[in-house]
C-alpha positions as YAML, in Angstrom:
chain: A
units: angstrom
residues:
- id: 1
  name: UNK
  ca: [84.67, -7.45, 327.87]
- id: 2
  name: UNK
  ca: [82.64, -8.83, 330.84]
- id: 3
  name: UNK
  ca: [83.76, -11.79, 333.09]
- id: 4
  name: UNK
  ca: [81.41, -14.12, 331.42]
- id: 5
  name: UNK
  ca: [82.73, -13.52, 327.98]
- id: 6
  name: UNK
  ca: [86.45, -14.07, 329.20]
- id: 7
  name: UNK
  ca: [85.76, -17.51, 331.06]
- id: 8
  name: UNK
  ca: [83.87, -18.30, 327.34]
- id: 9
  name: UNK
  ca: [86.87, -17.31, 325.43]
- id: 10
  name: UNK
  ca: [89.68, -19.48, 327.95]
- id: 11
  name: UNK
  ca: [87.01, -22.44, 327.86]
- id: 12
  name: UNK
  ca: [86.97, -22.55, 323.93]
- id: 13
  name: UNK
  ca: [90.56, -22.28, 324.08]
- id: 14
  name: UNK
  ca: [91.45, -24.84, 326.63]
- id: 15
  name: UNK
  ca: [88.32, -26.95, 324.36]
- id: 16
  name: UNK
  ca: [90.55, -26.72, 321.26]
- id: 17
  name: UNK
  ca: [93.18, -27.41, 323.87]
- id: 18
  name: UNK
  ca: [91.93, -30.71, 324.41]
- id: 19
  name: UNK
  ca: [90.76, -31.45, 320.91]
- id: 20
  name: UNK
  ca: [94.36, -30.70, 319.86]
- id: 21
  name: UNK
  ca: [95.05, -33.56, 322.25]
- id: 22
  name: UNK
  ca: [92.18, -36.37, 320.67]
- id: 23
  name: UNK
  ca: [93.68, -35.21, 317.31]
- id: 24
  name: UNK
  ca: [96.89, -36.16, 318.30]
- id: 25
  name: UNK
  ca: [95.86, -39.54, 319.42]
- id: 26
  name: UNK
  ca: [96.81, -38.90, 322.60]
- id: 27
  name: UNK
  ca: [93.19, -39.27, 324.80]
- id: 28
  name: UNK
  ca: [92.12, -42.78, 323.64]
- id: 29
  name: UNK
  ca: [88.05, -43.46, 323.37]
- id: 30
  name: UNK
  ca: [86.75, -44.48, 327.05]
- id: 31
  name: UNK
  ca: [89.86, -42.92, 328.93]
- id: 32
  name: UNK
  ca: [88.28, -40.97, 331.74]
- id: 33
  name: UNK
  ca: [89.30, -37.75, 332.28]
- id: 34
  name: UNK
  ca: [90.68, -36.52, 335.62]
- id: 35
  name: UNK
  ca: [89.97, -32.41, 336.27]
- id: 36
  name: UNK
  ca: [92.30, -32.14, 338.79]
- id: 37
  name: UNK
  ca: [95.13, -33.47, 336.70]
- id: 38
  name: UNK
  ca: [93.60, -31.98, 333.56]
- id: 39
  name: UNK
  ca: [93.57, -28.43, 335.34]
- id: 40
  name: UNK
  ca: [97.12, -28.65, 336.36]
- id: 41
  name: UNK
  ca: [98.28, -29.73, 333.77]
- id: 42
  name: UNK
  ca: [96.96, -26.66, 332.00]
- id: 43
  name: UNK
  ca: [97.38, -24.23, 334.79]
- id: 44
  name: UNK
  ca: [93.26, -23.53, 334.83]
- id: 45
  name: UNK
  ca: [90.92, -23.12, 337.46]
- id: 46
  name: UNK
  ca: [88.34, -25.97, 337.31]
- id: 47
  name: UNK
  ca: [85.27, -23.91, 336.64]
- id: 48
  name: UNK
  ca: [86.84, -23.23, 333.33]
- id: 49
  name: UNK
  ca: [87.80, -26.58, 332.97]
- id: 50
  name: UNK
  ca: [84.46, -27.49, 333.24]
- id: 51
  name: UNK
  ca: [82.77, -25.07, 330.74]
- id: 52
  name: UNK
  ca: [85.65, -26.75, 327.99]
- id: 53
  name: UNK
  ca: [84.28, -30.33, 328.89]
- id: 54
  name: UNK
  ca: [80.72, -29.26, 328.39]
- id: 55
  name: UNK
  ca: [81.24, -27.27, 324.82]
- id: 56
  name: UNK
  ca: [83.12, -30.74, 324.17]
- id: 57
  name: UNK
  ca: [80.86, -33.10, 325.49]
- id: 58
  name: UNK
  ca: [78.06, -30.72, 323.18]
- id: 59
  name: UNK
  ca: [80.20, -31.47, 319.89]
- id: 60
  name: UNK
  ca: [80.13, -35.22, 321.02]
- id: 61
  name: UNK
  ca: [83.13, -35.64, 321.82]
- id: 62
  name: UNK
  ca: [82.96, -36.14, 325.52]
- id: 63
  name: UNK
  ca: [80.02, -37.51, 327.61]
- id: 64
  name: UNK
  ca: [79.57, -37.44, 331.04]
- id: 65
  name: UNK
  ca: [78.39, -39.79, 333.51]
- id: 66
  name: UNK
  ca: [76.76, -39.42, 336.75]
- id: 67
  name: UNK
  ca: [78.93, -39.94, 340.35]
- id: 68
  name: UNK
  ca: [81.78, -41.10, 337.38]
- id: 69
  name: UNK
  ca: [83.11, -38.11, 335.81]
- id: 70
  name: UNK
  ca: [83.75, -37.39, 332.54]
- id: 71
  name: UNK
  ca: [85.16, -39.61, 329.74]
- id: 72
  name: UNK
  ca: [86.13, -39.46, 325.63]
- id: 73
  name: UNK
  ca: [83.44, -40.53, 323.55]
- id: 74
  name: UNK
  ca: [83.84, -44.02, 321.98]
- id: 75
  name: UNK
  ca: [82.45, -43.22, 318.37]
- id: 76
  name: UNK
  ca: [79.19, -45.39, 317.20]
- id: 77
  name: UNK
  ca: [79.18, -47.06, 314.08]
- id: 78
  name: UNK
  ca: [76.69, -44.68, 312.73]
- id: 79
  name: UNK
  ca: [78.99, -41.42, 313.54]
- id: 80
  name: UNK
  ca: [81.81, -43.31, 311.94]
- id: 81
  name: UNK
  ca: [80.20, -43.61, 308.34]
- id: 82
  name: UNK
  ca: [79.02, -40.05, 309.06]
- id: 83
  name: UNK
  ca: [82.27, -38.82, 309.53]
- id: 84
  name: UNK
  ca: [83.60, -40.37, 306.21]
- id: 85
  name: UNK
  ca: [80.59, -38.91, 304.09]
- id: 86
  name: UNK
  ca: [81.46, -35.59, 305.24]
- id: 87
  name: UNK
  ca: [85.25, -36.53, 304.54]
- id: 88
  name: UNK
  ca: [84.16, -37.24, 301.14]
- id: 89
  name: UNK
  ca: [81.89, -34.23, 300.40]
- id: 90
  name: UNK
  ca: [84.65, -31.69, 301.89]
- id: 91
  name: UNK
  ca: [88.72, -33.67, 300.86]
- id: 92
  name: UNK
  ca: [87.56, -34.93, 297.70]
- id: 93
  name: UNK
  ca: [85.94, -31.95, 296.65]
- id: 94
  name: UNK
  ca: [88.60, -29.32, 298.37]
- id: 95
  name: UNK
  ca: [91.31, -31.91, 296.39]
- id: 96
  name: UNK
  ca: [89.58, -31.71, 292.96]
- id: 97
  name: UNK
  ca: [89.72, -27.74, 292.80]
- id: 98
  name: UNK
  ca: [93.36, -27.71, 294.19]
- id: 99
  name: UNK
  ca: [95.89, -25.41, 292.86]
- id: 100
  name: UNK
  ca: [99.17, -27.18, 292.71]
- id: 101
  name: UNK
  ca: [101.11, -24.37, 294.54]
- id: 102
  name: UNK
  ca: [98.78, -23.28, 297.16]
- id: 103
  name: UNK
  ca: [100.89, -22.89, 300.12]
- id: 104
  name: UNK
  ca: [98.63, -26.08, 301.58]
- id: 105
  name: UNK
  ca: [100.74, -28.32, 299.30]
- id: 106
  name: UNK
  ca: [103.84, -27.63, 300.81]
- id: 107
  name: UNK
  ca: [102.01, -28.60, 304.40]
- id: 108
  name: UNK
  ca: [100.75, -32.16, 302.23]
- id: 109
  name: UNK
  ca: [104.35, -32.39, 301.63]
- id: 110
  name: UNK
  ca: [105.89, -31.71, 304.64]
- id: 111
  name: UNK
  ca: [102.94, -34.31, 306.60]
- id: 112
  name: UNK
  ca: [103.87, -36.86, 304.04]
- id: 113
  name: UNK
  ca: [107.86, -36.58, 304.60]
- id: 114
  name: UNK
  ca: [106.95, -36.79, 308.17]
- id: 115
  name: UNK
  ca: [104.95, -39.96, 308.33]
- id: 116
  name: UNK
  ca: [107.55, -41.89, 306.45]
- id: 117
  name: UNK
  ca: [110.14, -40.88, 309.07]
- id: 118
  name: UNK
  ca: [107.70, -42.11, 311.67]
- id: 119
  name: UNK
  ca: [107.21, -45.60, 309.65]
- id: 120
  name: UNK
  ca: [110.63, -46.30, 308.89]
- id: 121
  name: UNK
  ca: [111.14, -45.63, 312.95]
- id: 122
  name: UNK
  ca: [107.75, -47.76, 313.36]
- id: 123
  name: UNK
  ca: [106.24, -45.02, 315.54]
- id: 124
  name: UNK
  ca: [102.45, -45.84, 314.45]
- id: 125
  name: UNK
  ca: [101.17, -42.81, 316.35]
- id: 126
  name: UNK
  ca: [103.54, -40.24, 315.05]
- id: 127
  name: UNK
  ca: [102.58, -41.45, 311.42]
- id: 128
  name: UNK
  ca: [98.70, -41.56, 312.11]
- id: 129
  name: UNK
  ca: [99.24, -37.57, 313.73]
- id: 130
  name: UNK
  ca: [101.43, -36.74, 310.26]
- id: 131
  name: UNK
  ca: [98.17, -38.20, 308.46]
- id: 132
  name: UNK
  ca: [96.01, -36.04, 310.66]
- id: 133
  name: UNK
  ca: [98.06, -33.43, 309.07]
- id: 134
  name: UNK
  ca: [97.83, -34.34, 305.57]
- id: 135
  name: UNK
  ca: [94.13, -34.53, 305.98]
- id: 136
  name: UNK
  ca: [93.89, -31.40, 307.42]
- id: 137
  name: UNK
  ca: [96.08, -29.22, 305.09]
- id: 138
  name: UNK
  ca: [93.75, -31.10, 302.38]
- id: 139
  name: UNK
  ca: [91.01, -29.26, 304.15]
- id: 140
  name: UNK
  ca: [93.04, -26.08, 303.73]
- id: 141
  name: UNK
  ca: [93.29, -25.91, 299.90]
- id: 142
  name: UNK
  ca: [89.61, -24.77, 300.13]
- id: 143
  name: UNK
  ca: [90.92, -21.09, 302.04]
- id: 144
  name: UNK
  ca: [87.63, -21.57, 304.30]
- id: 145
  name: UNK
  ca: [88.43, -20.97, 308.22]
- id: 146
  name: UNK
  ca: [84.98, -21.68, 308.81]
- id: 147
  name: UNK
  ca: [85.40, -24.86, 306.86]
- id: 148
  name: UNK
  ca: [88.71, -25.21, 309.13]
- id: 149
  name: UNK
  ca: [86.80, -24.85, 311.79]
- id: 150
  name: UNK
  ca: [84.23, -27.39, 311.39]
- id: 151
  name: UNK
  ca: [87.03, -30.18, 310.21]
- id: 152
  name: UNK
  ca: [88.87, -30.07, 313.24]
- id: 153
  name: UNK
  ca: [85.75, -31.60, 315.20]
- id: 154
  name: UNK
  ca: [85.84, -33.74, 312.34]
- id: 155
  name: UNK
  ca: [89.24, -34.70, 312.73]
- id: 156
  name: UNK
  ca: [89.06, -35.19, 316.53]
- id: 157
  name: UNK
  ca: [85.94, -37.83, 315.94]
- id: 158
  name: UNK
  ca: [87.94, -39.68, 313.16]
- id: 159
  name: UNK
  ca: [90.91, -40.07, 315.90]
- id: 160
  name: UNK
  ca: [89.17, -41.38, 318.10]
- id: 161
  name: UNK
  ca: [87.76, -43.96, 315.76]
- id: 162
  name: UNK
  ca: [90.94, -44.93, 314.98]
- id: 163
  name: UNK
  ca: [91.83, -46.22, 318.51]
- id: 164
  name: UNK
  ca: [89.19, -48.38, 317.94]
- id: 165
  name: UNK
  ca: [91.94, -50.86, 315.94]
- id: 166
  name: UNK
  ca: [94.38, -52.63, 318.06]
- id: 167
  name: UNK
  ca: [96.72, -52.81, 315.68]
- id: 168
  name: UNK
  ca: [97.66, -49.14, 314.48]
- id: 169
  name: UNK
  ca: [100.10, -50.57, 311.77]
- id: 170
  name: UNK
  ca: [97.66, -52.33, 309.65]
- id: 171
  name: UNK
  ca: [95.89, -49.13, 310.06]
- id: 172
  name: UNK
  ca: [98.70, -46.62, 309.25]
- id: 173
  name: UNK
  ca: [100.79, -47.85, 307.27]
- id: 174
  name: UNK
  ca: [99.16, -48.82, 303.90]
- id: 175
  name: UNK
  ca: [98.23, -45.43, 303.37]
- id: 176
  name: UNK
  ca: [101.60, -43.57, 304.10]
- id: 177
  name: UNK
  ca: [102.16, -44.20, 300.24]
- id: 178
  name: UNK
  ca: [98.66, -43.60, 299.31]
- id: 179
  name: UNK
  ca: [99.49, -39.97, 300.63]
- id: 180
  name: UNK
  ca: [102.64, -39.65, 298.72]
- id: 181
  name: UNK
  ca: [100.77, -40.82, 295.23]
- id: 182
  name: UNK
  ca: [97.42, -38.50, 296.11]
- id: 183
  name: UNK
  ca: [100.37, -35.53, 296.71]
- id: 184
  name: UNK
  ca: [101.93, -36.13, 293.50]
- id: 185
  name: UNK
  ca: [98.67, -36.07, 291.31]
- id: 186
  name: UNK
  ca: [98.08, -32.60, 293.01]
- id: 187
  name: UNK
  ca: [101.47, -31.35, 292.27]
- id: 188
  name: UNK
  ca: [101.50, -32.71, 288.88]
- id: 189
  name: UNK
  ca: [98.22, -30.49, 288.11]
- id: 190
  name: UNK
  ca: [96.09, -33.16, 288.58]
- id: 191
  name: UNK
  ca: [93.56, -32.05, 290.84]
- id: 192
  name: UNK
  ca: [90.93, -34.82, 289.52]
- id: 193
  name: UNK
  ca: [92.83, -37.17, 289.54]
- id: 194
  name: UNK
  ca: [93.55, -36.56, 292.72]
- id: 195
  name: UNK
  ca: [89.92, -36.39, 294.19]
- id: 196
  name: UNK
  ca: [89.34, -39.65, 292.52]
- id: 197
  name: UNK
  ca: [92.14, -41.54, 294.14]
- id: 198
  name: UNK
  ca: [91.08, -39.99, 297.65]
- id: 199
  name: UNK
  ca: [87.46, -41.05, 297.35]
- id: 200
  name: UNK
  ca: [88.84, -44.35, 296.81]
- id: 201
  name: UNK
  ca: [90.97, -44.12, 299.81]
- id: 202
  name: UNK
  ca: [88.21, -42.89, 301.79]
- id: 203
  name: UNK
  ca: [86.25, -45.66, 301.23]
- id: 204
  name: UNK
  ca: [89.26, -48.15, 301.83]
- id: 205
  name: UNK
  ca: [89.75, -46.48, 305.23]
- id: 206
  name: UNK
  ca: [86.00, -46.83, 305.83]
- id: 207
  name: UNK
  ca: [85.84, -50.32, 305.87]
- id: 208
  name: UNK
  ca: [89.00, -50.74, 308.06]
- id: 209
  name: UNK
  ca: [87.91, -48.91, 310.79]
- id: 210
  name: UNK
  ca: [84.15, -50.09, 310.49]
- id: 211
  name: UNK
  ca: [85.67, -53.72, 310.62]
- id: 212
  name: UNK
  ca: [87.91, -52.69, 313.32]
- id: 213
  name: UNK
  ca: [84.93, -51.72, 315.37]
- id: 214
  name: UNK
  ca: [82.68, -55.27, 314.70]
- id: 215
  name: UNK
  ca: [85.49, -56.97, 316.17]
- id: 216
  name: UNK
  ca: [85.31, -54.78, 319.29]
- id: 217
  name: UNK
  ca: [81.69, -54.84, 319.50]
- id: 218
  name: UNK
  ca: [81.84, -58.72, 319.43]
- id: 219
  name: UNK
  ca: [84.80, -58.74, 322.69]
- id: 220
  name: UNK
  ca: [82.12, -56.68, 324.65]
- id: 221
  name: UNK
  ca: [79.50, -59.12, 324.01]
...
């Protein structure tokens, strides 16, 4: 293995590294990102630093700017109804072929048991990260890593669209049930069912977040 190909391999690991951390709600759309903390905190040299932030900033999920540095990507409104066709064409499809004991349905589970531990506590980002995990073990009923793969940018876009809402309650919340009825139609054999009532979900979410993001667009203004 040549030196090139090992500084590519750490720079798409410290890239999922960071997507982990957009994922988890935890770089917020606009934050700019400092490499010298960023490096120590993940105990890399810069240089590989670096070659993460540009295979990040090429899935659109960073940009950088001239004599500024680099900063997380504050989604458009045209990515965000992108991201939720593609939610649509892969959960709602990946739901409505589920098998009610895949091993993925015990991960549904487990994210939905999770979030309503985090809403009774009224920790909004811990439930929105246990609905990152419902999503993605949704994803998983369709035994695709390359399908995995392609989700998780997915997945980092559509959390940083979410901290486009100032209020991550109204955005949370409603749907911690929502889960809990979408993982009992699976369970119950009712794969369909299921699809149907996650389409409609989809498109619920949708208009949330698209609303969410008029309101910002007017406060710039």
């Amino acid at each position: 293995m040549t030196d090139e190909t090992e500084t590519l391999s750490l720079a798409e690991r410290l890239a999922g590294q960071i997507r982990d951390r957009l994922i988890a709600g935890e770089l917020k759309p606009g934050q700019r990102l400092s490499e010298a903390a960023l490096s120590a905190q993940l105990d890399v040299s810069r240089n590989s630093l670096r070659e993460a932030f540009r295979l990040l900033t090429k899935d659109g999920l960073l940009h950088h700017e001239a004599n500024r540095g680099v900063f997380v990507a504050t989604p458009s409104m045209a990515s965000i109804i992108d991201i939720y066709r593609v939610r649509r064409l892969v959960e709602c499809r990946a739901l409505e072929q589920a098998y009610p004991h895949h091993p993925a349905v015990k991960r549904m589970q487990a994210a939905v048991e999770q979030a309503q531990v985090c809403l009774d506590a009224k920790d909004w980002q811990g439930v929105g990260s246990a609905n990152m995990r419902f999503h993605g073990a949704i994803v998983d009923l369709a035994d695709s890593s390359r399908l995995n793969d392609f989700y998780a940018r997915i997945a980092a876009e559509l959390r940083l669209s979410f901290g486009l809402l100032d209020d991550p309650q109204l955005l949370h919340a409603p749907f911690v049930p929502l889960n809990s009825d979408i993982l009992a139609l699976v369970m119950a054999g009712k794969a369909v069912e299921a699809g149907a009532a996650l389409d409609a979900y989809l498109q619920r979410s949708e208009r949330m977040v698209l609303a969410a993001f008029a309101r910002t667009a007017d406060k710039s203004k």
